[in-house]
C-alpha positions as a printed NumPy array, in Angstrom:
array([[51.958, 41.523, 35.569],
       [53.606, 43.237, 38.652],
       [55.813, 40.77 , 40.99 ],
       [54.979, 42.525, 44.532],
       [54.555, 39.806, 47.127],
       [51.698, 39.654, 49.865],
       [52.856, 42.226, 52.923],
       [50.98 , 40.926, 56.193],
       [50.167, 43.689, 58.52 ],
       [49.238, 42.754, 61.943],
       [50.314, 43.427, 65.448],
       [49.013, 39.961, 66.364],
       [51.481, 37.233, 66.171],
       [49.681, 33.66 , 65.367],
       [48.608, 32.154, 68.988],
       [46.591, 29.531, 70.426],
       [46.17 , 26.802, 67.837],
       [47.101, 29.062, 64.739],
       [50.649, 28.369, 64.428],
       [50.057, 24.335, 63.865],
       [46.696, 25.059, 61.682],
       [48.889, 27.357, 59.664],
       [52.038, 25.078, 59.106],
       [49.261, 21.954, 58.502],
       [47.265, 24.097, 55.844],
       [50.763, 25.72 , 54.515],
       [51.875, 21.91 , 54.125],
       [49.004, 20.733, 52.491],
       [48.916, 23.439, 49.588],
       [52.667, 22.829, 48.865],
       [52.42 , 18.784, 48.678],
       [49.357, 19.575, 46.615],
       [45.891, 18.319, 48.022],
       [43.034, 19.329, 46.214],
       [40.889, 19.884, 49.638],
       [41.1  , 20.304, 52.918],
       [39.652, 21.501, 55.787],
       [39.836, 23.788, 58.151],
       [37.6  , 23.128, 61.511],
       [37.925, 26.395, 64.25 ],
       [35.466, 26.819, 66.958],
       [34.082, 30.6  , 66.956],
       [36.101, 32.873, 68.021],
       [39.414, 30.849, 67.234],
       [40.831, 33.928, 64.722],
       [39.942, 31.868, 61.173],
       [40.582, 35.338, 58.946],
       [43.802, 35.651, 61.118],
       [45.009, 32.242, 59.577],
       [43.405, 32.809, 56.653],
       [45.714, 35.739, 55.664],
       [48.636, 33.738, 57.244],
       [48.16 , 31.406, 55.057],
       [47.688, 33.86 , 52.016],
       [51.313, 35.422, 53.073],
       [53.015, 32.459, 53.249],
       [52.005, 30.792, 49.555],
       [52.429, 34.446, 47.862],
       [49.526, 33.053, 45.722],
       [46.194, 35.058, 44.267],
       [43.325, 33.945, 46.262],
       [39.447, 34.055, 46.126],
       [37.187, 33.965, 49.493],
       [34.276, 32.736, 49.073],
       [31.17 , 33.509, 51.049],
       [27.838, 33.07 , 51.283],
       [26.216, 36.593, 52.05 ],
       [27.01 , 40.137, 50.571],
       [27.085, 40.914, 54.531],
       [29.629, 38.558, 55.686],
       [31.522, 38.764, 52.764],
       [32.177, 43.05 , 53.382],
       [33.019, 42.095, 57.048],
       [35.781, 39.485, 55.351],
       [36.625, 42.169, 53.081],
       [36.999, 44.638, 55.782],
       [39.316, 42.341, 57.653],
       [41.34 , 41.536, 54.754],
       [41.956, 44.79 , 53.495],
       [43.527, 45.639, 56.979],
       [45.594, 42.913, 56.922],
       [47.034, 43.346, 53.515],
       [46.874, 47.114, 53.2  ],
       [49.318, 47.562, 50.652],
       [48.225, 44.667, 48.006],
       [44.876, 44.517, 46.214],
       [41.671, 43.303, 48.197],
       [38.627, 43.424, 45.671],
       [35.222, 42.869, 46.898],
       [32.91 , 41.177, 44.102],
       [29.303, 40.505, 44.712],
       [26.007, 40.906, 43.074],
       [25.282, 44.281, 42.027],
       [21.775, 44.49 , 42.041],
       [20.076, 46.489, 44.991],
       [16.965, 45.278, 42.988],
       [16.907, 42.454, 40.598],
       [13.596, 41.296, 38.557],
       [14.676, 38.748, 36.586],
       [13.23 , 38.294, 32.733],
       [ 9.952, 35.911, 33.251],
       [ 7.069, 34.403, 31.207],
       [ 3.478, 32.908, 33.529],
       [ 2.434, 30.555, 31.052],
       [-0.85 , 30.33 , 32.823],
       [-1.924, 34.338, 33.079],
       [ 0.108, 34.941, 29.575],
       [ 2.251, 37.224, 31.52 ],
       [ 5.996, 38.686, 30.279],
       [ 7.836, 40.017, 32.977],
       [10.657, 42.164, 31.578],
       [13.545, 42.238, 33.403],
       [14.078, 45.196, 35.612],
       [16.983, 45.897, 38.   ],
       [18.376, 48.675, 39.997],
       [22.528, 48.384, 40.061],
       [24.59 , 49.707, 42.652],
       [26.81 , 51.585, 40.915],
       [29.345, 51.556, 43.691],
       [29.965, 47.94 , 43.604],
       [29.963, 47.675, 39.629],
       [33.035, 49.619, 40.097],
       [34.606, 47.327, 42.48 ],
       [33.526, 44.205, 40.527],
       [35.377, 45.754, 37.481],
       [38.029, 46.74 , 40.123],
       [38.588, 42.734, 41.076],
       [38.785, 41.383, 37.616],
       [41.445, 44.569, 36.601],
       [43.04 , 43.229, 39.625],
       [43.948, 39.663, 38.634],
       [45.091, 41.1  , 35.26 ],
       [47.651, 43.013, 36.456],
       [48.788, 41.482, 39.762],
       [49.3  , 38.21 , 41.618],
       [48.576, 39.868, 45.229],
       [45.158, 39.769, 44.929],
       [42.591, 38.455, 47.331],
       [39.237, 38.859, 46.346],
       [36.257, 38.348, 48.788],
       [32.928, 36.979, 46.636],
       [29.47 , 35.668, 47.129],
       [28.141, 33.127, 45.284],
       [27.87 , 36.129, 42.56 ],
       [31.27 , 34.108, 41.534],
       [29.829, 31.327, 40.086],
       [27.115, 33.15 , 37.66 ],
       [27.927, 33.758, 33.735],
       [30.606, 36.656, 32.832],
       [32.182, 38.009, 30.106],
       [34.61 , 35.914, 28.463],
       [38.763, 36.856, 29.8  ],
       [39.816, 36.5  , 26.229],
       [37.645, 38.937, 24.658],
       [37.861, 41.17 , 27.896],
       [41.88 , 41.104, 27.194],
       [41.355, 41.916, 23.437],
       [39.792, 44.645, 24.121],
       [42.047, 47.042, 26.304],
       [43.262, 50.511, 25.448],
       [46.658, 50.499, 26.147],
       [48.022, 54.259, 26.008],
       [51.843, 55.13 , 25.799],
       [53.555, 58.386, 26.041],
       [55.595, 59.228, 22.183],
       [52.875, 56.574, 20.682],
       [51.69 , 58.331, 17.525],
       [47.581, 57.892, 17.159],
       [44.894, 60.228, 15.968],
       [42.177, 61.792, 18.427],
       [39.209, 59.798, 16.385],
       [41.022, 56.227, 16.457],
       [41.202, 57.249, 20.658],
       [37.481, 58.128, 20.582],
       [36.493, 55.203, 18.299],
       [38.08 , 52.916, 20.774],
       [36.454, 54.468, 23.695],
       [33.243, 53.957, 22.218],
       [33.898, 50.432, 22.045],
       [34.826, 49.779, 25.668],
       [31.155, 51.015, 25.838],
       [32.049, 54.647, 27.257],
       [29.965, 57.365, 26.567],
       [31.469, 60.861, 25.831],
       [29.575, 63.297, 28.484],
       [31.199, 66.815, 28.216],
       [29.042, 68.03 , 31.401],
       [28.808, 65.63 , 33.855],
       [32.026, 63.844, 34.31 ],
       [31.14 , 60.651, 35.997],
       [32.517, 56.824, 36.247],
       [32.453, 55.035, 32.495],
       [32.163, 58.827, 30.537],
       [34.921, 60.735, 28.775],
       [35.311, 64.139, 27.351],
       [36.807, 66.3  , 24.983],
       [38.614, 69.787, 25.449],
       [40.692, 70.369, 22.636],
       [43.316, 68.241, 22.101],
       [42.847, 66.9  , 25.786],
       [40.898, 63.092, 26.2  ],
       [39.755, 63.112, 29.846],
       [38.584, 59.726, 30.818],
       [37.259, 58.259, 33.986],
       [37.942, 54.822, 34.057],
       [34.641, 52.363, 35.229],
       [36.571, 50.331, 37.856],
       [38.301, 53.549, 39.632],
       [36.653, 55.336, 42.736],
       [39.023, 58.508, 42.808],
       [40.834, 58.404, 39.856],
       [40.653, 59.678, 36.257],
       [43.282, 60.045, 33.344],
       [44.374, 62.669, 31.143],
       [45.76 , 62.372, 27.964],
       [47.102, 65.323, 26.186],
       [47.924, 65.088, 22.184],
       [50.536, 67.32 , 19.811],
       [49.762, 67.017, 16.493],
       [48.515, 63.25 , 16.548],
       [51.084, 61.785, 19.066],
       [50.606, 61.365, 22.633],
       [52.421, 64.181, 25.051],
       [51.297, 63.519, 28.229],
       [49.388, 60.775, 30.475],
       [48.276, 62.344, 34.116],
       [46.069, 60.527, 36.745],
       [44.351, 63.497, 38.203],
       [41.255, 63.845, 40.77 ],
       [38.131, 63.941, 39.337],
       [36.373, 65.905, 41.908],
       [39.331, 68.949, 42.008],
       [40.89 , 68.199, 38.542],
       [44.259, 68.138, 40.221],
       [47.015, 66.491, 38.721],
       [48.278, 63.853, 40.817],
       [50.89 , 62.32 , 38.852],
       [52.557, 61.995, 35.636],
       [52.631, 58.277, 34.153],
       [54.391, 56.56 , 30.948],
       [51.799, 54.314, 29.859],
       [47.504, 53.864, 31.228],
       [45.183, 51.08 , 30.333],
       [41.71 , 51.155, 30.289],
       [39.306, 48.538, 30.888],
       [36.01 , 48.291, 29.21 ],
       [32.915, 49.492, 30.753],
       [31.206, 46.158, 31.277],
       [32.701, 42.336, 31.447],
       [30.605, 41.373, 27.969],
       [32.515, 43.876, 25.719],
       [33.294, 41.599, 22.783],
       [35.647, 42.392, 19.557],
       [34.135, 43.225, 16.533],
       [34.992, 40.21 , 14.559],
       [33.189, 38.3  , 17.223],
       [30.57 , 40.157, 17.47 ],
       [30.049, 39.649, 13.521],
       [30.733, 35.55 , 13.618],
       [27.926, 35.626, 16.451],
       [25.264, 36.93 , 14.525],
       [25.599, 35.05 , 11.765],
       [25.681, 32.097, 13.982],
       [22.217, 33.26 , 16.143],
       [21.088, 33.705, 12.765],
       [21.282, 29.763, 11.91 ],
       [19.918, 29.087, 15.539],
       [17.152, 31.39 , 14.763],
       [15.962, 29.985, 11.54 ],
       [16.362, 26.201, 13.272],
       [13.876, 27.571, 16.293],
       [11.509, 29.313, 13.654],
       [11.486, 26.084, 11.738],
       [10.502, 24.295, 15.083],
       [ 7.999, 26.245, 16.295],
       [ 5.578, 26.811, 12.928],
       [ 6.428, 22.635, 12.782],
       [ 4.328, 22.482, 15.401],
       [ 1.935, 25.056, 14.797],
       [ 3.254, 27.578, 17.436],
       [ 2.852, 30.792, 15.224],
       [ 2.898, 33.237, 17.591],
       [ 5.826, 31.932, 19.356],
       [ 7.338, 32.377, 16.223],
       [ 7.037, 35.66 , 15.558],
       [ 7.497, 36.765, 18.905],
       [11.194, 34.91 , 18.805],
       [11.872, 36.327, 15.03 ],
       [11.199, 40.103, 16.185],
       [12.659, 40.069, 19.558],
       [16.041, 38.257, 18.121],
       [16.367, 40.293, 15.083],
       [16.003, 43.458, 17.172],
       [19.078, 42.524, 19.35 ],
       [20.548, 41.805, 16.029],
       [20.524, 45.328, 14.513],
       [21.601, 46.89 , 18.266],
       [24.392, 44.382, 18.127],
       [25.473, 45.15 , 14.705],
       [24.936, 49.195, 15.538],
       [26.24 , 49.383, 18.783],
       [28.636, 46.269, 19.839],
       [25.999, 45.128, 22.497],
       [22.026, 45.132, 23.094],
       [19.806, 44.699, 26.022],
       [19.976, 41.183, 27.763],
       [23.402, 40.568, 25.951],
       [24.572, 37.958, 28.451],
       [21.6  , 35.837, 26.753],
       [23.871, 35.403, 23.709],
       [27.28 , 34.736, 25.431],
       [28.061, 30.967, 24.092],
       [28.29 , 32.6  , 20.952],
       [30.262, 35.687, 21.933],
       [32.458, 33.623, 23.757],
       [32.872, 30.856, 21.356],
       [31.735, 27.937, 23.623],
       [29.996, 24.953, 22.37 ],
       [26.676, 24.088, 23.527],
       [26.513, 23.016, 27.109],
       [29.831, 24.21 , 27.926],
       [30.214, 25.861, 31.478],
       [29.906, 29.82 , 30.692],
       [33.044, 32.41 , 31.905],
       [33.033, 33.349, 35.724],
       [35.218, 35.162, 37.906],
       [36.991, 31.481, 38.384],
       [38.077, 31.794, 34.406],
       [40.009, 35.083, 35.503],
       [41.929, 33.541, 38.14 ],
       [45.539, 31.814, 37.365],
       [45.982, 27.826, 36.828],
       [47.761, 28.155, 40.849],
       [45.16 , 30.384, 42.146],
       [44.41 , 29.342, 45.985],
       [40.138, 28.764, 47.149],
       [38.979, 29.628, 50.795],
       [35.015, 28.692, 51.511],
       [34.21 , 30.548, 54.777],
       [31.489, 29.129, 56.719],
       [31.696, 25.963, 53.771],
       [28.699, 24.305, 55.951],
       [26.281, 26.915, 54.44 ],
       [28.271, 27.939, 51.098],
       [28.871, 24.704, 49.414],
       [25.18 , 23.745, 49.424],
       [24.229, 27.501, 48.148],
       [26.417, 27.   , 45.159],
       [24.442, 23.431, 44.446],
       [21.35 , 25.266, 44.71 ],
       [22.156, 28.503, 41.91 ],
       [21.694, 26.149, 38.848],
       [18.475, 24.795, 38.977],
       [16.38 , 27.739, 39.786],
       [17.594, 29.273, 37.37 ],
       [17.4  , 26.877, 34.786],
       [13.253, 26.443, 35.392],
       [13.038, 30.228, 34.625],
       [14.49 , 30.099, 31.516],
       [13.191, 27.155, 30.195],
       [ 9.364, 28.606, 30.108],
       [11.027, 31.561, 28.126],
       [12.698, 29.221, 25.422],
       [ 9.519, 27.49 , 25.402],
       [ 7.104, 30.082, 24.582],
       [ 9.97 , 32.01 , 22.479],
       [10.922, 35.189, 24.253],
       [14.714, 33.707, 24.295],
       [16.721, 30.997, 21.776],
       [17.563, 27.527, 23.407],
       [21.347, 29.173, 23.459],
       [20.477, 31.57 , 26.632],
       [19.939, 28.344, 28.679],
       [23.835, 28.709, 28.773],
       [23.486, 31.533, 30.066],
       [23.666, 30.116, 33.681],
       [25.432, 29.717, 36.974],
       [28.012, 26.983, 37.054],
       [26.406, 23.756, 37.841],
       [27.944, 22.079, 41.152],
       [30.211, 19.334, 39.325],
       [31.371, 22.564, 36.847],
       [32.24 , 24.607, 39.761],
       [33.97 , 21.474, 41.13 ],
       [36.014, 20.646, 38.438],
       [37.103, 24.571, 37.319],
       [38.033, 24.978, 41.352],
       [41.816, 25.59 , 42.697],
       [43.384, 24.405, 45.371],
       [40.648, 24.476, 48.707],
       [40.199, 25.239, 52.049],
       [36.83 , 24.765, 53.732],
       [36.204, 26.961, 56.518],
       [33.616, 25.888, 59.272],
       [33.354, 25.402, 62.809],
       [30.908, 22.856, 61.656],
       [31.562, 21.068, 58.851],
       [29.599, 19.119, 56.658],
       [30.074, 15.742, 55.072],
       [30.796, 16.885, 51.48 ],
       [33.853, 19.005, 52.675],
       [34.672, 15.933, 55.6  ],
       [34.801, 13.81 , 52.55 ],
       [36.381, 15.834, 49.674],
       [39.281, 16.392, 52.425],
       [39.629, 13.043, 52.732],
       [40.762, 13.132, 56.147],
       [42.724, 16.129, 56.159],
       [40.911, 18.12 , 58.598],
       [43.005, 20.741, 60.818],
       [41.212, 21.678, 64.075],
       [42.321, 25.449, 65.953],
       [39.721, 24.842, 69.083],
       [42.342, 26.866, 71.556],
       [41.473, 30.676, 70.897],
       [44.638, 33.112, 70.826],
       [42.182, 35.563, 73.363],
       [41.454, 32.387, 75.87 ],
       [37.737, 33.472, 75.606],
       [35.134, 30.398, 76.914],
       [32.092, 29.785, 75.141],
       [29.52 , 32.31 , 76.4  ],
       [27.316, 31.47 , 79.494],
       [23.534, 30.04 , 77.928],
       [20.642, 30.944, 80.601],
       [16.847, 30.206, 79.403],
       [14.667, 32.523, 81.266],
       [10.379, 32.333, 81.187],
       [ 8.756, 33.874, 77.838],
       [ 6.039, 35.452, 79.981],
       [ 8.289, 38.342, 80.895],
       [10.936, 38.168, 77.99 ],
       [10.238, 41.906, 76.951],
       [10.754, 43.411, 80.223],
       [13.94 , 40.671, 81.592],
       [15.623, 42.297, 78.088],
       [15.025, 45.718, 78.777],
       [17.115, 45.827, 81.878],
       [19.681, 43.639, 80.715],
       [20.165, 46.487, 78.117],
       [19.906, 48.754, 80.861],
       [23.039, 46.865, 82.365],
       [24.954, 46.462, 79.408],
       [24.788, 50.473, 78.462],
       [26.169, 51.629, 81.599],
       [29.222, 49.311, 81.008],
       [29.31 , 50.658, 77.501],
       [28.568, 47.083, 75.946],
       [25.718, 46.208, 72.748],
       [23.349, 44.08 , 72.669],
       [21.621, 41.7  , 69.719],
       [17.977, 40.785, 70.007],
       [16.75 , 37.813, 67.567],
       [13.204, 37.402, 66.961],
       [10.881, 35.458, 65.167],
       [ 9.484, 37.822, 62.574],
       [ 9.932, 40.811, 61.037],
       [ 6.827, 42.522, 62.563],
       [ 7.922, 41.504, 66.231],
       [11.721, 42.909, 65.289],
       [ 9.961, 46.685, 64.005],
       [ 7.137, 46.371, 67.087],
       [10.054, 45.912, 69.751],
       [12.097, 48.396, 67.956],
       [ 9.926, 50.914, 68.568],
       [ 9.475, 49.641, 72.36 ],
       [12.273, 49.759, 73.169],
       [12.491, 53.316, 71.269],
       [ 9.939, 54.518, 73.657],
       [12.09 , 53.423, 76.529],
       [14.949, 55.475, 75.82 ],
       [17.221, 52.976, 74.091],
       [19.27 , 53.562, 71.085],
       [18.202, 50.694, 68.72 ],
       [17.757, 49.643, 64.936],
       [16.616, 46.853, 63.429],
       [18.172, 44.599, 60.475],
       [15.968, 42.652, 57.833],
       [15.994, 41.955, 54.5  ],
       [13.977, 44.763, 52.998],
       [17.478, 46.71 , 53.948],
       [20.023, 46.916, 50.961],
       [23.582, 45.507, 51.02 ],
       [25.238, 48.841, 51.786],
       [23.051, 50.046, 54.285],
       [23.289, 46.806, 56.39 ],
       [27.148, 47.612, 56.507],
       [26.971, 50.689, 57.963],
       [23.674, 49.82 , 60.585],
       [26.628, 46.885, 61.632],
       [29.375, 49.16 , 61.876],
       [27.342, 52.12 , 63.619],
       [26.755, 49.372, 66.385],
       [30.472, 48.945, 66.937],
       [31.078, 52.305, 66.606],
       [28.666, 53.122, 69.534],
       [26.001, 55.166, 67.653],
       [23.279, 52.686, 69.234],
       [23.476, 50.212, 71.272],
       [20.536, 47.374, 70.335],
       [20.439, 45.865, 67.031],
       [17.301, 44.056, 66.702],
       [16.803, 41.251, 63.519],
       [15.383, 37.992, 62.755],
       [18.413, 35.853, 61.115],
       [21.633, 37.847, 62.821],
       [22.738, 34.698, 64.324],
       [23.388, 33.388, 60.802],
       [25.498, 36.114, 59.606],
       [28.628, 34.438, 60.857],
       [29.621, 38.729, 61.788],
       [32.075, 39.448, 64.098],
       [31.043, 42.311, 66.685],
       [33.222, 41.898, 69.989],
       [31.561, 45.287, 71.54 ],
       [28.334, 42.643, 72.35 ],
       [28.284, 41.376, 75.301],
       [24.544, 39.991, 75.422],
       [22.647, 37.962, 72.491],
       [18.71 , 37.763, 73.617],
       [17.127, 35.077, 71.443],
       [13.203, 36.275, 71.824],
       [10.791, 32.792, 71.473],
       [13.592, 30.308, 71.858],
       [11.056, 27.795, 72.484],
       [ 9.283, 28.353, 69.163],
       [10.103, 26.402, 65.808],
       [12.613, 28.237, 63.495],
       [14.36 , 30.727, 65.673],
       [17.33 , 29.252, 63.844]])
């Protein structure tokens, strides 16, 4: 594991209340409470202390949040701040996500169908490389942190460790690639593939962006390791020794794989048993073929479709037991922020039970063994008890944090900027439409942006267009928009690009945009504008 220490980058020294919230906080981790809290207004530079505080205990943190949205801006923030240490980003990776269903009363299967982002697969595999190899690691997660992953030990296991002088054949290279779940593409070199030109092994490793490796062989022993761009092929250096990481988080060692089939075996004979007991015989069959299909692709291939479903076997765990999560990879003195904890902690209570309901129609009418109920997110006292060390971040917090910090609640009210809390003015709904259009009008020629926040997403696309009409440069933000794109609509606004961001919930976001000068709330009067 490398040694480098955290390197804090700022031009901003600590000001305002910062300094005393720091030493407080600082104090706290090193005489060893569990929780505490962290109470600063908006505006009061939290991520400023945050990474203070991450520089001064040297130790690998995660940051929890509790959208993919505010989580990138944290990420963003962080990664300027600690430019030469490891910031991952880990959250869901779905763009779409169907998840496996059964409607008992139309006798409908829903087979799971997703669409993954590719782009943050790679950085999810990037975090967990991360807090293999390094202690400065800050990694900025959604609640995606608390759902089912592969097991750390297996995921260990299975590395390729490659050494310059090591003597190995081509095949035992290939074999091994194969079972980090790589597939050999000779044409179309692309993240998770390898290929073969001679007695070169070209690889491009799943949880790099920009980076592939080379190995070169003489007669069976290893002559050269390059990292080289994938895009150019140029070499970029020459290195002793490269590991690579499997594909995917539920790579498992053969022996394991082996012990867990003959264990699903047993649970499937047990299910079968139940199920013609009670004169369920279609159940049964339908639980016999689908199992002992993902038996044979397990045996064949090292993994099937829907493996997760299997991993308390694959991991070893006994029934009930909490599955793997990104928490598992983390160190024994790992360090816990939860940013905008008001919102986040009660999200995390929520994750189990919905879940739970799914798959309990789909043990019942046997598309799935009893086993994949452990297939879960953590439940709430789980996530409690596997937690480090914690800070709760809020400028409101609620009673479970108040509580857990058992009085240890550090205020930073004073901001370092001496900004005042903006001016509120409620102004007649009759002529909202028009009052907003020159206010924008006012704010343009000053070069300022504006956020409008209305009621649904119909009004947000019908003012849009408006406003359009009108000559002002606006989008609009909902849901229907995916994770990346909602990054860059956010960042175009800052940039200048437009100047009016219309949306329904962007007051939730908790996003920091100091070129807006103006937030219209449309329908203030009306129930749920927050």
């Amino acid at each position: 594991m490398a040694d480098k220490g955290f390197e804090l980058v700022s031009k901003y020294q600590p000001a305002g209340d910062q300094p005393t919230a720091i030493e407080a906080l600082v104090d706290g981790l090193e005489s060893g409470l569990a929780h505490q809290t962290l109470l600063g207004v908006t505006g009061s530079g939290k991520t400023f202390t945050m990474a203070n505080i991450i520089n001064q205990v040297q130790r690998p943190t995660l940051l929890l949040a509790h959208n993919k949205t505010l989580a990138a801006q944290l990420y963003g923030e962080m990664k300027e701040f600690f430019p030469h240490n490891a910031v991952e980003y880990f959250v869901s990776y779905y763009d779409y996500y169907q998840p496996e269903a059964y409607v008992p009363s139309t006798d409908t299967f829903i087979e799971k169908d997703a669409s993954i982002n590719d782009h943050i697969e790679q950085m999810r595999l990037s975090a967990t490389k991360a807090l293999m190899e390094r202690r400065d690691v800050v990694i900025v997660a959604s609640v995606s942190a608390i759902y089912g992953l592969g097991d750390p030990e297996s995921y260990m296991k299975m590395l390729l460790h490659l050494r310059t002088g090591d003597t190995i054949n081509q095949r035992d290279i290939l074999r091994r690639l194969a079972e980090l779940q790589y597939k050999r593409n000779d044409l179309a070199f692309e993240r998770g593939t390898f290929r073969v030109r001679g007695d070169v092994i070209d690889i491009f490793p799943a949880d790099s962006e920009k980076q592939a490796v080379r190995v070169e062989l003489f007669d069976e022993e290893i002559d050269r390791i390059s990292l080289f761009d994938p895009l150019t092929g140029s070499v970029e250096k020459n290195v002793v020794r490269a590991t690579v990481f499997p594909k995917t988080h539920y790579v498992t060692p053969r022996e394991k794989i082996l012990s867990a089939v003959d264990r699903i075996k047993d649970e499937l004979a047990d299910r079968k048993k139940q199920l013609l007991e009670v004169n369920k015989l279609l159940e049964e069959q339908r639980i016999s073929q689908r199992t002992q299909f993902d038996i044979e692709m397990m045996l064949e291939l090292g993994y099937c479709s829907g493996i997760e479903n299997y991993s308390r076997y694959l991991s070893g765990r006994a029934p009930g037991e909490p599955p793997p999560t990104l928490l598992d990879y983390f160190p024994a003195d790992g360090l816990m922020f939860i940013d905008e904890s008001h919102v986040t902690v009660s999200q995390i209570g929520a994750m189990y039970k919905g879940d739970r309901s799914r798959k309990e129609t789909l043990v019942e009418y046997g598309f799935r063994l009893p086993s994949a109920l452990d297939n879960r997110p953590l439940k709430f006292d789980e996530f409690e008890h596997i937690s480090p060390q914690t800070i709760y971040v809020s400028a409101t917090p609620g009673n479970y944090e108040l509580e857990k910090s058992d009085g240890e609640v550090v205020e930073q009210v004073v901001r370092p900027t001496g900004l005042l809390d903006p001016v509120i003015e409620v102004r007649p709904v009759a002529t909202q439409v028009d009052d907003v259009l020159s206010e924008i009008q006012l704010r343009v020629a000053v070069d300022e942006r504006v956020l409008i926040t209305t009621l649904t997403k119909r009004m947000a696309e019908d003012l849009s267009e408006y406003l359009n009409e009108h000559g002002v440069k606006v989008r609009y933000l909902h849901s229907d928009i995916d994770t990346v794109e909602r990054i860059e609509i956010i960042r175009d606004l800052r940039l200048g690009k437009f100047d009016v961001l219309v949306g329904i919930n962007l007051l939730r976001e908790g996003l920091d945009m100091p070129e807006v000068s103006l937030v219209a709330i449309l329908d203030a009067d009306k129930e749920g504008f927050l």
